[in-house]
C-alpha positions in Angstrom: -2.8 23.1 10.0 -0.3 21.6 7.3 -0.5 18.3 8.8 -4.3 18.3 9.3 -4.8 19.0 5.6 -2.1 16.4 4.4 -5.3 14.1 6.2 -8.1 16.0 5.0 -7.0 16.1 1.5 -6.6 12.0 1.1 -10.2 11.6 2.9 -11.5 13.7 0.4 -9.8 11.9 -2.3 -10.2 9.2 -1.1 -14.5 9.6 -1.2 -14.3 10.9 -4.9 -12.5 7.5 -5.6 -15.0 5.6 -4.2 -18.2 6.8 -6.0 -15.6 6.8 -9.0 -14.4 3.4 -9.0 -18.3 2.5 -8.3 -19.5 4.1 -11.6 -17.0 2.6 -13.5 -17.3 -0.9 -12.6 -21.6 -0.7 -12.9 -21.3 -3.0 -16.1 -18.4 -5.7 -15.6 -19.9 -9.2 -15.6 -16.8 -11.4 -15.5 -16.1 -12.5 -12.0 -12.2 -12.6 -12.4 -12.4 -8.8 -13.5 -15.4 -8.1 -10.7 -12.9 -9.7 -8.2 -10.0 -7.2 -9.3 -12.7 -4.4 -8.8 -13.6 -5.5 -5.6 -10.1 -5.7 -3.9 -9.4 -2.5 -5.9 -12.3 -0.5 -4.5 -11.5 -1.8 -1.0 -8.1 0.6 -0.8 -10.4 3.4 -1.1 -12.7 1.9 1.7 -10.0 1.6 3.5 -8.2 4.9 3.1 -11.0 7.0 3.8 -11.6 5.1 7.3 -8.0 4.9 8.3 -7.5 8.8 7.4 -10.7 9.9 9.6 -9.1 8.0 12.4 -6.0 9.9 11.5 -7.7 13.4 11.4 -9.5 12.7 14.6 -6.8 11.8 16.8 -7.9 8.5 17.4 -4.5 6.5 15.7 -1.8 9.2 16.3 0.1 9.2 19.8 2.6 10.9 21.5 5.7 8.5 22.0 8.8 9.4 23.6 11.7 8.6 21.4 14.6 6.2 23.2 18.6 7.7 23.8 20.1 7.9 20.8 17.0 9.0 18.7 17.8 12.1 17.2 14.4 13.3 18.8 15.1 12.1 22.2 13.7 14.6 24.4 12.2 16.5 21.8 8.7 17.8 22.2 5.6 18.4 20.0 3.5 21.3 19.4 0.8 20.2 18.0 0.0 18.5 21.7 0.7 21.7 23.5 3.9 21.1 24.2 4.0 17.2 25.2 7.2 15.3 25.8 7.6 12.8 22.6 7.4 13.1 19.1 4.1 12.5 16.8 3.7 8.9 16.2 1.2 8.2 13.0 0.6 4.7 14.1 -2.6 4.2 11.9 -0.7 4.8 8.7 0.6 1.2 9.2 -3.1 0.0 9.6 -4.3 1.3 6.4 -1.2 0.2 4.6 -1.8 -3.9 6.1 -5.0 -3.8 4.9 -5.1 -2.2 1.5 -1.9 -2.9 0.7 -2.5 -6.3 0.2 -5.8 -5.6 -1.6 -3.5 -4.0 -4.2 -1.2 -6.9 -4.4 -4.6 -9.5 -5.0 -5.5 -7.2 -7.7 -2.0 -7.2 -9.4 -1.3 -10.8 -8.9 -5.3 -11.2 -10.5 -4.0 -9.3 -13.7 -1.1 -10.8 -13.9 -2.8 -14.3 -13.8 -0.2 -16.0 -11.1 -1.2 -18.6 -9.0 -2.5 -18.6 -5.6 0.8 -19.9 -3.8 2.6 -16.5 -5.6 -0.4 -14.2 -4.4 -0.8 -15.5 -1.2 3.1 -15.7 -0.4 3.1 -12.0 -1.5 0.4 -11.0 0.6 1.7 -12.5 3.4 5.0 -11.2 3.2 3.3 -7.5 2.5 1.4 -7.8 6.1 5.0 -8.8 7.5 6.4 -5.6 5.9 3.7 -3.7 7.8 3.4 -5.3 11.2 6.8 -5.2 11.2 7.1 -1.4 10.3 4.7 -0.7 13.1 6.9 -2.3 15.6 9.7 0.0 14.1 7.6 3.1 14.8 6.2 2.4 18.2 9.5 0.8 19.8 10.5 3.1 22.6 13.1 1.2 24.6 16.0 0.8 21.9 17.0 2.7 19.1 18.7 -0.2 18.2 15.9 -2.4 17.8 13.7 0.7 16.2 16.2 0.0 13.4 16.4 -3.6 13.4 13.2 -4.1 13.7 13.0 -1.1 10.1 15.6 -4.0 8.2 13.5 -6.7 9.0 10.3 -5.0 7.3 12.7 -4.1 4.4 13.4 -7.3 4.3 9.6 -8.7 3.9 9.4 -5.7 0.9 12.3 -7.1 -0.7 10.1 -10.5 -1.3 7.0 -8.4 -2.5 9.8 -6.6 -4.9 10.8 -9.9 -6.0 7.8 -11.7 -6.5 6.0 -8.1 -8.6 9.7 -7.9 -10.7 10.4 -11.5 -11.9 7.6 -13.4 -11.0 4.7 -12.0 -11.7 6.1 -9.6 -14.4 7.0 -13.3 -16.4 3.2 -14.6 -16.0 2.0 -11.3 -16.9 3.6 -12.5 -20.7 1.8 -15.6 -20.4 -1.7 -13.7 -19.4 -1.3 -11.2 -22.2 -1.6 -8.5 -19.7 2.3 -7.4 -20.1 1.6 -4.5 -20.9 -0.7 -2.8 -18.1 1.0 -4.8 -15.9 4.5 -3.5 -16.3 3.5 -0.5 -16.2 1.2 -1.0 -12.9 4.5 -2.8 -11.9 6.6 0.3 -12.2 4.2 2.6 -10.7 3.9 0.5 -7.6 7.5 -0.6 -7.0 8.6 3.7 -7.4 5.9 4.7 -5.3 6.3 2.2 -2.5 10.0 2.6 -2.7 9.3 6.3 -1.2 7.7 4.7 2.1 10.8 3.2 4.0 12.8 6.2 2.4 10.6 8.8 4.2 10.7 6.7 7.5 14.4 6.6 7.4 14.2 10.4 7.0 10.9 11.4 8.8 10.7 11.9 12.8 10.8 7.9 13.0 14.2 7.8 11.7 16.7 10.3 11.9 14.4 13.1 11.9 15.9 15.0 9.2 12.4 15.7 8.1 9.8 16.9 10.4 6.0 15.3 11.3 3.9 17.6 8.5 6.7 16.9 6.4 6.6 13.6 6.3 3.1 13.1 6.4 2.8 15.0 3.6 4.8 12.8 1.9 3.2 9.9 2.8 0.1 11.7 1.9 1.6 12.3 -1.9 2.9 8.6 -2.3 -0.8 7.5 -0.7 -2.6 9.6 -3.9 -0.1 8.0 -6.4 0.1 4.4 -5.4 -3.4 3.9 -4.3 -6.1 6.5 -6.3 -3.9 6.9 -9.5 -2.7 3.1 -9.7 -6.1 2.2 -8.9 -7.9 4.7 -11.5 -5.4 2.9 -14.7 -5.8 -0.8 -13.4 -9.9 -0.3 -13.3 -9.7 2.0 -16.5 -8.0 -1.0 -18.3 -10.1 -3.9 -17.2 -13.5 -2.1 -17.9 -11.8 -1.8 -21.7 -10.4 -5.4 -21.6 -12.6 -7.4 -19.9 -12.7 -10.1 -22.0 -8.6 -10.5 -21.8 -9.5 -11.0 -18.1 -12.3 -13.5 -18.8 -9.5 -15.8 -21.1 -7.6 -16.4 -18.4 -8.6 -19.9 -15.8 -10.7 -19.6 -13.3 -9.8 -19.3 -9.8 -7.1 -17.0 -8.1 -4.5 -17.4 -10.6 -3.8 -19.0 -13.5 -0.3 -18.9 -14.6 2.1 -21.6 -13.2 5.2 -21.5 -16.0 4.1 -23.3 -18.7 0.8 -21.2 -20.6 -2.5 -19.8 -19.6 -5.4 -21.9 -19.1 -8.8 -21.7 -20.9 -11.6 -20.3 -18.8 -14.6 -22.5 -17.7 -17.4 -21.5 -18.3 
């Protein structure tokens, strides 16, 4: 029952966001600011279709953890008693794709350039994939965990890239501002994931599966709805900030912000 609402709870959000984020973004005209809308709305979309597969069973299996796990030979209840632990697996879908829907719409605000967007989106899916690998590896422990550093590893150049490079084209953009602190929301929140994997039935299993997923759950509400809520909130009032900057993906490249075309 707790796990099934830690599900049912983000779905629900999840649809109220939608028709939200919808409303709000009726009027915007730029394209640059309808683009950030756009890959905004689609974490939503993308929540609310990943959670429903969640809630119905469809991504979740039953994996039997390898020797040395500390849930090696452990069983779960809410499969009537079936050798393995819970395994979430289509958490690490939603997070691939909205993930770096959120990263397009930060990099967009922040007016970087493609090569900055695209190398942070492509280092996000790496985080991901690779974090799926962690969770569904069933012949090593070892590798569970190796295969965990290497996805922290992929974060670490998502870190990098929202701390000191985007955070110094953010001053050239004029966005500074929202963007730091979009920045600091998203860094915190995100920070919480591999924490609560290290600690959750993946890990060491110092936390259990309605535990963790109710963590997941609270850091899914923060990083995705919330963040999504101020970014969207900010361009509808600052639109024509947005509409300064050049056209394309990005616009700042080290040395000042580009006039739009019109």
């Amino acid at each position: 029952m707790l796990l099934n609402l830690s599900l049912w709870v983000n779905i629900a959000l999840a649809g109220l966001s939608i028709l939200l984020f919808v409303f709000m973004g009726r009027n915007v005209e730029d394209p640059r600011s309808q683009l950030i809308f756009v890959a905004t709305l689609m974490v939503p979309l993308v929540s609310i279709s990943s959670y429903t597969g969640l809630a119905s069973g469809l991504t979740m299996s039953v994996l039997e953890m390898p020797a040395g796990h500390a849930a090696a030979g452990a069983t779960t209840p809410v499969a009537g008693g079936t050798d393995g632990v819970l395994t979430m697996w289509g958490r690490y879908l939603t997070w691939a794709l909205s993930t770096p829907m959120i990263l397009l719409a930060l990099g967009l605000l922040a007016g970087s350039n493609t090569t900055k967007i695209f190398t942070a989106i492509v280092a996000d899916i790496g985080m991901c994939v690779t974090g799926l690998a962690a969770a569904l590896t069933t012949s090593s422990h070892a590798l569970r965990w190796f295969w965990y550093f290497i996805s922290c590893a992929f974060f670490a150049v998502v870190l990098y890239i929202l701390l000191v490079e985007w955070a110094a084209d953010a001053e050239v953009a004029g966005t500074a501002e929202i963007f730091n602190t979009l920045k600091i929301l998203t860094v915190v929140m995100w920070l919480g994931y591999p924490i609560f994997w290290a600690l959750g039935a993946e890990g060491i299993a110092v936390l259990d599966v309605a535990i963790t997923s109710w963590a997941y759950s609270g850091l899914d509400i923060i990083a995705k709805y919330i963040f999504a809520f101020l970014l969207l909130r900010w361009v509808v009032d600052n639109e024509s900030t947005i509409a300064g900057m050049a056209s394309g993906l990005g616009a700042a490249s080290g040395g000042g912000a580009a006039p739009a075309d019109d």
